[in-house]
TORDREN-902432 format. One record per residue (C-alpha): residue number from 1; x, y negated, z. Coordinates in steps of 0.02 Angstrom, whole numbers, plus 50000, padded with zeros to 5 digits. Example, Ala and Ser with C-alpha at 12.3 -4.5 7.8 and 13.67 -1.06 7.14 Angstrom:
REM TORDREN-902432
- resi,px,py,pz
- 1,50615,50225,50390
- 2,50684,50053,50357
This chain:
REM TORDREN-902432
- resi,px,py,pz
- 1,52750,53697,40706
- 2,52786,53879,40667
- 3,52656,54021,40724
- 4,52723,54164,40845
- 5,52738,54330,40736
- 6,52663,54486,40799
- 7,52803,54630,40783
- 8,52681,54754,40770
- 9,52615,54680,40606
- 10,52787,54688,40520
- 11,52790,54889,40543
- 12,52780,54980,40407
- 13,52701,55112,40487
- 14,52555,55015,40517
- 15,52514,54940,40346
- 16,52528,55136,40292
- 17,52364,55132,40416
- 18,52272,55016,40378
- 19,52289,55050,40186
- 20,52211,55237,40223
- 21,52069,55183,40332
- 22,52021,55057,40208
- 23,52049,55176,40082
- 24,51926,55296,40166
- 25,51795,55167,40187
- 26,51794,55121,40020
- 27,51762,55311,39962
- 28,51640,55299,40091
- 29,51565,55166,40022
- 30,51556,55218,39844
- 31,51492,55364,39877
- 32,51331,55297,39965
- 33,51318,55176,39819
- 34,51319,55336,39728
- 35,51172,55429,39811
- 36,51071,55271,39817
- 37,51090,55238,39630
- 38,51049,55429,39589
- 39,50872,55441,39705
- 40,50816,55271,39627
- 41,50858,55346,39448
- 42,50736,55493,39507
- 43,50616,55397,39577
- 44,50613,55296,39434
- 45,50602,55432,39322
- 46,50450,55536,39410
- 47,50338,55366,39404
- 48,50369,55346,39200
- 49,50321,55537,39206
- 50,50180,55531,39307
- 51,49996,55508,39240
- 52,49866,55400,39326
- 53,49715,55502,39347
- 54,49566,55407,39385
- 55,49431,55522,39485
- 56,49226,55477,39489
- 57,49221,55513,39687
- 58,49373,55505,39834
- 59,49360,55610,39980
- 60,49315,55518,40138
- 61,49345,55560,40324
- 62,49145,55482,40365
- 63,49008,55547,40314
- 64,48942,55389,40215
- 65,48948,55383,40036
- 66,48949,55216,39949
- 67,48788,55195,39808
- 68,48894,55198,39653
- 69,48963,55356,39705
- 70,48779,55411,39726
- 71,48715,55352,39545
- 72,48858,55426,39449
- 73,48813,55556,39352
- 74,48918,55633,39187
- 75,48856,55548,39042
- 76,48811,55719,38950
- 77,48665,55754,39078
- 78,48599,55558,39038
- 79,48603,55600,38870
- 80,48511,55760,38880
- 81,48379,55667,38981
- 82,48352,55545,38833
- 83,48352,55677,38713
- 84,48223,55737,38796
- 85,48121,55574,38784
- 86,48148,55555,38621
- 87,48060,55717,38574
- 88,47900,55623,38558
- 89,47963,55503,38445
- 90,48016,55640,38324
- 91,47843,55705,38335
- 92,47753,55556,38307
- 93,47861,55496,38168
- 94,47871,55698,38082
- 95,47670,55675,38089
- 96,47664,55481,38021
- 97,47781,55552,37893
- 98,47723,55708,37810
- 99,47541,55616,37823
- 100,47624,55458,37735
- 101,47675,55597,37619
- 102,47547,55700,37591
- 103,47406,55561,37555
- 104,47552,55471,37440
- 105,47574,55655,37331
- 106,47407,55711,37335
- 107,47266,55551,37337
- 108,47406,55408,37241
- 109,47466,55532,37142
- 110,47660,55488,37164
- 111,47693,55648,37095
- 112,47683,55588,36929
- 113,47778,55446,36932
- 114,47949,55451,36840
- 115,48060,55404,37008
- 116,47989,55561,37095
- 117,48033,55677,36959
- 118,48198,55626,36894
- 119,48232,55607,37099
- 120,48204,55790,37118
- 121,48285,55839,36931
- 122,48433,55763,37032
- 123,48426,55866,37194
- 124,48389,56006,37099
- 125,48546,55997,36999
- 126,48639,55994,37153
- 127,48555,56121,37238
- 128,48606,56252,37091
- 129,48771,56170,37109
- 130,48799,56200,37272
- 131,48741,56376,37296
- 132,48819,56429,37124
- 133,48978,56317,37097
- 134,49141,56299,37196
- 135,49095,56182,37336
- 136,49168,56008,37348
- 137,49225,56012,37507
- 138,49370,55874,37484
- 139,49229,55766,37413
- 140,49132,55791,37574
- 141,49293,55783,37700
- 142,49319,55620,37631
- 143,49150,55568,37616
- 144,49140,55608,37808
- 145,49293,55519,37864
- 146,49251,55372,37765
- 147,49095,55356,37850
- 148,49191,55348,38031
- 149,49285,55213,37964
- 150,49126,55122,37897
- 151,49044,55137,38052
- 152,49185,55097,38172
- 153,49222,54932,38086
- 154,49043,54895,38097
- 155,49065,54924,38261
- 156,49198,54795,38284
- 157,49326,54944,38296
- 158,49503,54989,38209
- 159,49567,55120,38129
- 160,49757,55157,38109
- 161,49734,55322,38051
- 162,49650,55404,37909
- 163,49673,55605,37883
- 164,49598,55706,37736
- 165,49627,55879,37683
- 166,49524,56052,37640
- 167,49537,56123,37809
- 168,49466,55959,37888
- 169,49522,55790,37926
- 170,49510,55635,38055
- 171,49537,55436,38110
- 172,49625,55369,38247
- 173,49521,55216,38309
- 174,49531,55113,38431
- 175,49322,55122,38474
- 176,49209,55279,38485
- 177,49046,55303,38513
- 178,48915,55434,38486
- 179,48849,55316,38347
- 180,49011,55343,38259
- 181,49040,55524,38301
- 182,48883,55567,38217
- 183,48844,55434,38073
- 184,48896,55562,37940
- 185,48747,55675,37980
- 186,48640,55540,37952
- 187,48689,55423,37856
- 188,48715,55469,37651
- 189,48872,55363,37618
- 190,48862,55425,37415
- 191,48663,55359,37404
- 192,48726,55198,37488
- 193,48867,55167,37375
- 194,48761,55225,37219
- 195,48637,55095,37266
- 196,48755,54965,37314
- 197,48836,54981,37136
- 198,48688,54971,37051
- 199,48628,54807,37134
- 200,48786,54735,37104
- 201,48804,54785,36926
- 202,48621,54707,36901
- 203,48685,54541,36948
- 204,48776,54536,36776
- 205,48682,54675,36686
- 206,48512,54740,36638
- 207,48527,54895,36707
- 208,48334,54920,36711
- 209,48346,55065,36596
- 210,48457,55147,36690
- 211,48336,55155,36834
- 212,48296,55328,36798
- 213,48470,55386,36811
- 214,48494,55286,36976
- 215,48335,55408,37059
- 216,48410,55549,36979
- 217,48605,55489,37069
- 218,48503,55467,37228
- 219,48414,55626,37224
- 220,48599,55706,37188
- 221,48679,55639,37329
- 222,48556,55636,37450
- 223,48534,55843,37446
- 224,48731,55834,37437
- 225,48727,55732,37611
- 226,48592,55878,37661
- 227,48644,56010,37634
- 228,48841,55993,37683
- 229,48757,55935,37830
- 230,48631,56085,37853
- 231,48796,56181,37802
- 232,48911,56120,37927
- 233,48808,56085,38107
- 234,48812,56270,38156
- 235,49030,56274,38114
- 236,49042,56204,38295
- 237,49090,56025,38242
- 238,49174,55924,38399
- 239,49057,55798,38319
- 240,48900,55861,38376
- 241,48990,55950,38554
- 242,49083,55811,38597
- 243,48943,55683,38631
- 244,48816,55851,38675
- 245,48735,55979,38555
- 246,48551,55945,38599
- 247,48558,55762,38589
- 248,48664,55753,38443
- 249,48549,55849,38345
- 250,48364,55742,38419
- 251,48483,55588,38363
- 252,48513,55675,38175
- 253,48346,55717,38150
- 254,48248,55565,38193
- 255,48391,55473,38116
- 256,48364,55563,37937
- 257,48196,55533,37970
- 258,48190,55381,37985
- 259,48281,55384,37817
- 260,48189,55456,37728
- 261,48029,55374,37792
- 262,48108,55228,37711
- 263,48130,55301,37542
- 264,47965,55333,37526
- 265,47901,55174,37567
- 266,48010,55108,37426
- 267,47970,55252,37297
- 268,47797,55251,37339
- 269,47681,55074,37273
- 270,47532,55095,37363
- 271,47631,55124,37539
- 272,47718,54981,37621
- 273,47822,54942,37789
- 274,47647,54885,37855
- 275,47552,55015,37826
- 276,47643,55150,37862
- 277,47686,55069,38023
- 278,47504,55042,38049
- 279,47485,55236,38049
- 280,47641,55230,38149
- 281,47575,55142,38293
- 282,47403,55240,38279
- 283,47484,55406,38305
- 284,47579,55316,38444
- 285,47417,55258,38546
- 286,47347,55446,38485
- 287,47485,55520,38582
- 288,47487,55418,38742
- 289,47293,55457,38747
- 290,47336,55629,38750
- 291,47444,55606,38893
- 292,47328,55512,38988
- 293,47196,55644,38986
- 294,47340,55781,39010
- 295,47377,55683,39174
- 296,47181,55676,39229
- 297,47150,55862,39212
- 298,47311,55877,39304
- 299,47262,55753,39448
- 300,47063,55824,39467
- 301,47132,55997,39460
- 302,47229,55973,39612
């Protein structure tokens, strides 16, 4: 069977046409392809530009505010607050201390034992040093750096990078907290290693005599720690601003204290961990008697 032909089909004029209509649609048709592909390009690009801001509080039409919008507060103004709580603890510990101290100088007579002296014939020579010599400062820098790293692995941190120079340096890590930010202000990383060296050299060694030069090391680098720190708290360190000036410097000084409490239970025979906490918890119950009677006055007066 053969179809019927359409006559119109076989005119030239009309394939000429159809060709430019489909023509048209097909530039038509590119062209939107076009515009699409360009404004998801943009869009695309403006997301990997933009940065997600997270806020503390989000605007609401009501008047109702959820409670952990209430109870946030910036952690600076927490910190302050404990500062402030921790003021009595320096107090009580400054007075356990310098009593510790006194009564150990004066009544035991550790004055004239040979740890005490060659301790301070060490932080003397350092002190003359320091005020009369060049200062180390690339010896401190890294010193200071080193102790981020310490404490931010013993944090169960990383650190992928490690910057030292005259003018300053600084870590990358992947953990921070005010513990690291301000372990170099109190914690001698020079005394630690000095004494670390020593016990592990008397594993294999006598290095009894040497104990003399070990007091004199320790009294070396422990006025190095203090006074580079003494030196460098008021040169605006981000250390200290970063976490908040007055609670960085409560957390230095009870911190040091603390320290050095220790050392003197160690260079000192007749005082030991118990006793000195003894007078530790005495001055404690001293100072919450105190407050009760402060708060009896205060309640009978009005």
């Amino acid at each position: 069977m053969r179809l019927p032909c359409n006559s119109d089909a076989r005119n030239p004029r009309f394939f000429l046409a159809f060709a430019c209509v489909s023509l048209r649609n097909l530039r038509a048709t590119l062209a939107a392809t076009k515009r699409r592909s360009k404004n998801n390009r943009e869009t695309r690009k403006s997301k990997h530009g933009r940065k997600v801001v997270r806020s503390v509080a989000h605007a609401r039409s009501g008047s109702s505010v959820s409670a952990s919008e209430l109870l946030t507060v910036p952690t600076r103004w927490v910190k302050f607050v404990f500062a402030i709580f921790l003021l009595p603890l320096c107090a009580i510990l400054s007075q356990t201390f310098f009593t510790a101290f006194a009564r150990a100088t004066v009544a035991q007579r550790l004055w004239t034992g040979e740890e005490f002296w060659f301790f301070c014939l060490g932080a003397i020579l350092w002190l003359i040093a320091f005020f009369g010599l060049p200062r180390p400062i690339l010896i401190y820098v890294f010193g200071h750096e080193l102790t981020h790293v310490l404490w931010v692995w013993l944090m169960g941190g990383r650190v992928s990078r490690f910057r030292v120079s005259r003018d300053g340096g600084h870590i990358v890590t992947s953990k921070a907290n005010f513990w690291i930010a301000l372990a170099p202000y109190f914690f001698p990383l020079y005394s630690i290693l000095a004494i670390a060296i020593y016990g592990a050299l008397s594993l294999f060694l006598n290095v009894q005599p040497y104990g003399r030069l070990l007091y004199a090391v320790i009294g070396a680098t422990w006025a190095f720690h203090f006074t580079f720190t003494c030196w460098m708290i008021p040169k605006n360190q981000t250390d200290l601003s970063d976490q908040g000036t007055f609670f960085s410097l409560v957390v230095i000084y009870l911190m040091n204290l603390l320290l050095l409490s220790v050392m003197l239970i160690l260079a000192s025979p007749q005082i030991t961990f118990a006793s000195f906490g003894a007078d530790l918890l005495m001055n404690l119950g001293n100072f919450a008697n105190w407050l009760v009677d402060l708060f009896q006055k205060f309640v009978h007066r009005h």
